[in-house]
N, C-alpha and C positions, 0 to 999 in steps of 0.2 A: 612959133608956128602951131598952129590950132590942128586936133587930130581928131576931127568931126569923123573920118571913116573910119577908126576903129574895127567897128562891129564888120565891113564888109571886107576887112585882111581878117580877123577871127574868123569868118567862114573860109576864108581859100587857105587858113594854115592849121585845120585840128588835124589833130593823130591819136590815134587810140595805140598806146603801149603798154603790155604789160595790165591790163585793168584798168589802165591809170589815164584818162585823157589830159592832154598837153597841146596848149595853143600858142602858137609863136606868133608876135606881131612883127614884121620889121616896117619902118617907113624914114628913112635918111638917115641912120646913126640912132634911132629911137626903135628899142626892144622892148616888150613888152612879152612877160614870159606867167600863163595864169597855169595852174598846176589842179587837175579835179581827180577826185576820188571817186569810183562807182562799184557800191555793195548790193547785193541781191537777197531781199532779206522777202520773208511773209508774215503777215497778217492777218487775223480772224478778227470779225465782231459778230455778238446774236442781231445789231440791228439794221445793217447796213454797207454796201461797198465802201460807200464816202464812211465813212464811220472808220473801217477798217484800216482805209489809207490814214485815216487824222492819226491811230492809234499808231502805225509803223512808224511813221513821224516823229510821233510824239517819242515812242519809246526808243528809237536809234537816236534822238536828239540827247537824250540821259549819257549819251557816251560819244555821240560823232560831232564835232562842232562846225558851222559854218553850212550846214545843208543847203542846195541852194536849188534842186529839183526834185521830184519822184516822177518816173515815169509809169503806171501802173499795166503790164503788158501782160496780164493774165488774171482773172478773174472766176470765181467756181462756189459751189453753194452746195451745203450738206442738206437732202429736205430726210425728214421725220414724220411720220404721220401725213403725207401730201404737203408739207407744210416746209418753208424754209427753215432752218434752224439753225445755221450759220453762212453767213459768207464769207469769204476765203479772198487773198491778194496776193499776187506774188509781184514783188516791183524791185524798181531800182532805184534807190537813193546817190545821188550825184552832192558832192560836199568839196570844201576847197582842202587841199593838202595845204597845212597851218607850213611857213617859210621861215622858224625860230632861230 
């Protein structure tokens, strides 16, 4: 049996526990159990938001493996002189909990 709907039991079964979101599939005796991790980390670059976000990325990926969103829900900018001089991120990186 083919399980085309998935994704629309993934929406009727997330739960946010503990930090930790946990999706339960059930469909006839078939479980599907996906396990995500969500950190809240910031980020700076002199050139840009998008910049900023690639950097949080890049450098939580140095140590988190499997990342598989950022959601970026805050955004802020140092100026100097009338002038921008840094932009600022604060986000959330979403990764899978590795099942070893």
């Amino acid at each position: 049996m083919a399980y085309e709907n998935d994704i629309t039991y993934l929406e009727n079964y997330v739960t946010y526990l503990y930090g930790t979101w946990v999706i339960f599939v059930s469909q006839t005796k078939k479980i599907i159990m996906a396990v995500k991790k969500v950190i809240e980390i910031m980020a700076s670059s002199p050139k840009s938001w998008e910049d900023a976000t690639g950097i949080a990325v890049k450098t939580a990926g140095k140590t988190v493996k499997g990342i598989k969103s950022i959601y970026v829900h805050h955004m802020s900018a140092v100026v100097k002189d009338n002038k921008i001089a840094e932009y600022r991120i604060n986000a959330k990186i979403t990764f899978d909990v590795l099942n070893e």
